[in-house]
N, C-alpha and C positions, 0 to 999 in steps of 0.2 A: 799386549794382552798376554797375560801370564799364565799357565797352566796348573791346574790342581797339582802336579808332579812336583813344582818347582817351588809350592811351598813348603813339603816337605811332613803335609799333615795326615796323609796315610792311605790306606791301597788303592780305593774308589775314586774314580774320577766323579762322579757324580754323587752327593751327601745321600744317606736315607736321614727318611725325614717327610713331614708331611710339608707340602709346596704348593702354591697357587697358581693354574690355570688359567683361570678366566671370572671376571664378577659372571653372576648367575643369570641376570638379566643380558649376558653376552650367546648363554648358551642357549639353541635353538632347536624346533624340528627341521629346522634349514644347518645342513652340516657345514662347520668350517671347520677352515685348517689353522693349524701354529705348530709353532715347533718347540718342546724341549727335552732337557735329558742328552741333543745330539742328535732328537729321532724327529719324523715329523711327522706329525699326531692328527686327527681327527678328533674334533669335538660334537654334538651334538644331545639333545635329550630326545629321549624316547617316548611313546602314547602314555607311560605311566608315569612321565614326570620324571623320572630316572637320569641324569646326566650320565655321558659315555666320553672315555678318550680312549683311541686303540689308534694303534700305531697305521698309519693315512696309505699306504699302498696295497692293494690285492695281493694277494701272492700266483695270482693264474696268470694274470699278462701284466699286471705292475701298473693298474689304473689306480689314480689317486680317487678315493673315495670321498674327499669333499670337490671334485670338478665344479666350476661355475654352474650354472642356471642355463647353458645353453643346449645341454642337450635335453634327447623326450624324456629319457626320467626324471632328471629334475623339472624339469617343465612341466609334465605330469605331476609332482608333487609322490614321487612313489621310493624316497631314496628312502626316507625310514619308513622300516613297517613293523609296527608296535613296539618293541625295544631295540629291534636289530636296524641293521644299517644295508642299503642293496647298493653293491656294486654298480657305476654309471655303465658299465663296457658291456658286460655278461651278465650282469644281474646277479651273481651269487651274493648270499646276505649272511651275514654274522652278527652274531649275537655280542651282550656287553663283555660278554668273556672272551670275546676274540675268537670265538669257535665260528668255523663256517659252519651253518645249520639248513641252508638250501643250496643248491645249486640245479636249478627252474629247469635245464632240458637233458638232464642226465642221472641215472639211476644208479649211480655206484655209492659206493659207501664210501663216507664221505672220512679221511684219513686226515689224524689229528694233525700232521704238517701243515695241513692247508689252513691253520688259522691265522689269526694276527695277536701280536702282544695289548695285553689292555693292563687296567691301571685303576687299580683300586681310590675311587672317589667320595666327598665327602663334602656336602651342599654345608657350609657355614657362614648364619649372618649375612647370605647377599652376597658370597664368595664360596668359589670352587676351589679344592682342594684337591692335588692329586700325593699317595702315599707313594712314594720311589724310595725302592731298598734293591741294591745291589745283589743281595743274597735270597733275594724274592721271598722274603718272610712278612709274615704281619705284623701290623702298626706296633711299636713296640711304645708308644703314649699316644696320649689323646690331644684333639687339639683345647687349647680354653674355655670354660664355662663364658656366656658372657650375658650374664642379668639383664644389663643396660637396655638388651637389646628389644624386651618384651614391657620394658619400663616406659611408660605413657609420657612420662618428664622428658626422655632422650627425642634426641631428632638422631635421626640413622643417618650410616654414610652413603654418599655416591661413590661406585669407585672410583679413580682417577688412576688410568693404566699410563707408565709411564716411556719412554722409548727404549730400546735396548740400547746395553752401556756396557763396553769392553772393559770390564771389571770383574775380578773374580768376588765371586758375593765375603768370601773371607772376611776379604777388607771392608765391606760393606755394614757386616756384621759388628765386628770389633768398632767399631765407629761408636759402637751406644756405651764403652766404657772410656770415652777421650774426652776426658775433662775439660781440656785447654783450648780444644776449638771452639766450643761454645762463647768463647769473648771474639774469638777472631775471626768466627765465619759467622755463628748468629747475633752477635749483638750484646751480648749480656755483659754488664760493666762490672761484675763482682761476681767469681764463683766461690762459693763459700763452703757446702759440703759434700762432699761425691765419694757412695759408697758401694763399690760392684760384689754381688753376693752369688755364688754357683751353685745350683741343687738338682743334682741329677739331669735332665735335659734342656731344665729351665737357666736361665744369667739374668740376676735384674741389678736395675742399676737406680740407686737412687740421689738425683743431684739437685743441691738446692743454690738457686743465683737469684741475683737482688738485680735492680736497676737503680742507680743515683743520678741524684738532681747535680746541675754545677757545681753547688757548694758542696759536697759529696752525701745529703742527707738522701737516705732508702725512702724510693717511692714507691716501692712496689717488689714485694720476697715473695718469690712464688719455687714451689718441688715438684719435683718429675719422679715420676715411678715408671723406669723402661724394664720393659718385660721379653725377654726372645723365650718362645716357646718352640726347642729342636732351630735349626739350622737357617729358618727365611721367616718369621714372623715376629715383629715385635708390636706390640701394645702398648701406650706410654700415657700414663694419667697424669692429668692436674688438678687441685681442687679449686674451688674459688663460688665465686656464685653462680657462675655457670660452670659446672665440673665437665672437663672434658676429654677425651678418649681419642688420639690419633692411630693409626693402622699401619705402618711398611709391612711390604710385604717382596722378596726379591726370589728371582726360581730361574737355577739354570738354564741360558740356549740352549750353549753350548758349553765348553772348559773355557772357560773366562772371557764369557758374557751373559751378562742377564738379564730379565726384564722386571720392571718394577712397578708396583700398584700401592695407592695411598691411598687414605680416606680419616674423615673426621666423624666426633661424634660426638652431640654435646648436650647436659643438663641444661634445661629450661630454670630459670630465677625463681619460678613458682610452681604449682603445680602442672602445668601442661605449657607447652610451649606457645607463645604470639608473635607477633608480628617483631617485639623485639630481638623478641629470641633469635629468632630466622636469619635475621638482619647479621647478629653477632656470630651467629654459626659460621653465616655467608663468609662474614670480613675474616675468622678463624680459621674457614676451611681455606682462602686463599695465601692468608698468612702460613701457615703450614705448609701449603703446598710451594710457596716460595722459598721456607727455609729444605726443606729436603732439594729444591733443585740449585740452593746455594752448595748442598752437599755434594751436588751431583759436577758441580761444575769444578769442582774439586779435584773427585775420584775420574772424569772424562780425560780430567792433563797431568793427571800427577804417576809417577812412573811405581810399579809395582814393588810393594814392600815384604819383598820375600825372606830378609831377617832383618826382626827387630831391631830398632837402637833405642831402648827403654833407659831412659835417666831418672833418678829421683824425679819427683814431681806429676811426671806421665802417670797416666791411667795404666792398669793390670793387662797389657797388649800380650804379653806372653802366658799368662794364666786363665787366659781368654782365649790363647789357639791353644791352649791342653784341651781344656773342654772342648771349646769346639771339635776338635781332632776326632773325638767318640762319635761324629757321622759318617767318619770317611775312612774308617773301622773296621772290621767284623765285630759282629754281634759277642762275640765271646771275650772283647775286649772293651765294652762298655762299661762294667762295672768298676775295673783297677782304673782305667780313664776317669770316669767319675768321681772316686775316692781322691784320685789322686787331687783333682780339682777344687771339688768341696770346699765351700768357707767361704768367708766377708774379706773383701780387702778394702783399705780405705784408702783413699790419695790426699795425702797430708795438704793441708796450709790454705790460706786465702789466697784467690789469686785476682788483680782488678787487671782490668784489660788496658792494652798499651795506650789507648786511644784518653786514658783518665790522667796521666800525668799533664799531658798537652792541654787539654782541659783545663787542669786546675794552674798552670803558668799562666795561661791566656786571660784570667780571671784578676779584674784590678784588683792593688793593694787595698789593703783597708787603714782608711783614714785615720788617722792618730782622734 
């Protein structure tokens, strides 16, 4: 497990950047716990609907605020009360700001030390977002528009949280400009054009791969448009008859490990989704979530790639940790980072997978 330090991409152990939590339907007025960042957090929503993470220990005797269901307050049902969170031990409560705002059998004034750190969030699409910046400033972008989501044609995602994975997200990330795995870990018999583009906080990658029959005729060209918005979120389209929308989503444990959440989402044939649609979603969303854990089975054994060996032919793996580099930054070095980035790279040549020359030997002569 390799450490932020040892790649080499700049002061922060931890990126800013906005990051994913928890799906929304995970967040409750029953508090849990998780851990990221390094810290371990409390989640819960509040009487207004409001989601909350602040950092999971009291500061008066060091009771974790999401304790099980066994003691009287949570048994009572009295751990939140309206936005704030009540300590299980003492009962003092704080607010989403981390500020203690009661403390139930004592009259003193209540001193700004005694808070907890909280964490500016952001309900998106069916996912919780939390913004983490080093330098404690705000969001410096937003996350994506996303149409689809309010569009009658689309079926929405479930989310699919996946297990933590001693990976620093680095590598995780750069993965959406590697042209060459896509034959040798997904399948694809022909990659044809793959172009990574960098603008500001956004990297998208757009790669086009075919499928051939024995005889090498194209059954099926289909493009990807991969989208990273900031440092753990990519979005990746395809068109087709049912046009469709995948999710990664990856967010620091700890220094190199993370946790991972996926989800599909897909155009209906016609106007509104049936019985077919649902069906193709179904076989889509499992498809997917198989290829990402082919990815995963990858990044779980293969040893950390702390400097590059980029040869002709490789995807923009170095021009991909500049950019990247502007999360793990100070703020005042974002813009010459960015400049420096900036622009279209292309990964020259056709490339068909190894598995097509075998193939086409295996395949009898043709008869005079």
């Amino acid at each position: 497990m390799a450490k932020t330090s040892e790649y080499g991409i700049g002061e922060f152990t931890y990126p800013r950047g906005w990051m994913m939590v928890a799906a929304s339907e995970k967040v409750t007025e029953i508090p849990s716990e998780a851990r990221f960042f390094g810290e371990d957090v409390v989640l819960y929503r509040g009487a207004s609907g409001r989601p909350v993470m602040l950092e999971a220990y009291c500061p008066h005797m060091g009771a974790h605020l999401a304790v099980g269901p066994t003691g009287a307050t949570a048994r009572h049902c009295v751990q939140v009360v309206g936005d704030t969170i009540r300590c299980p031990n003492h009962g003092w409560r704080f607010g989403p700001d981390g500020r203690c705002v009661d403390i139930p059998y004592s009259s003193i004034s209540i001193p700004p030390t005694l808070g907890l750190r909280s964490w500016l969030l952001q309900e998106w699409h069916g996912c919780i977002f939390a913004w983490n910046d080093p330098e404690g400033g705000d969001p410096t972008y937003q996350l994506p528009e996303l149409p689809e989501w309010n569009d009658s044609r689309w079926i929405r995602w479930t989310i699919d949280e996946v297990a933590e994975m001693d990976v620093h997200q680095l590598e995780l990330a750069e993965h959406g400009v590697d042209k060459i795995h896509n034959a040798n870990v997904h399948g694809h018999d022909r990659l044809v054009g793959h172009v990574a583009t960098f603008d500001g906080h956004r990297a998208q990658t757009d790669s086009t791969s075919e499928i051939l029959d024995p005889e090498g005729a194209v059954v099926a060209h289909f493009t990807t448009n991969s989208r990273y918005a900031g440092p753990a979120l990519l979005l990746a389209y395809t068109e087709g008859e049912r046009p469709t929308m995948f999710f990664f989503a990856h967010t620091p444990v700890e220094d190199g490990k993370v946790r991972g959440f996926h989800g599909v989402m897909m155009g209906a044939a016609g106007a509104t989704p049936d019985e077919a649609d649902r069906e193709a979603y179904e076989s889509m969303r499992a498809y997917s979530l198989d290829a990402f854990m082919q990815d995963m089975e990858i990044f779980k054994r293969k040893r950390p790639t702390l400097q590059v060996v980029q040869i002709p032919g490789d995807g923009p793996f170095r021009r991909y940790r500049k950019w990247y580099s502007q999360f793990y930054m100070p703020r005042s070095e974002t813009a010459r980072i960015q400049e420096e980035a900036n622009g279209a790279v292309t990964t020259e040549g056709t490339h068909d997978a190894p598995w097509r020359q075998a193939v086409c030997e295996a395949l009898p002569a043709e008869q005079p």
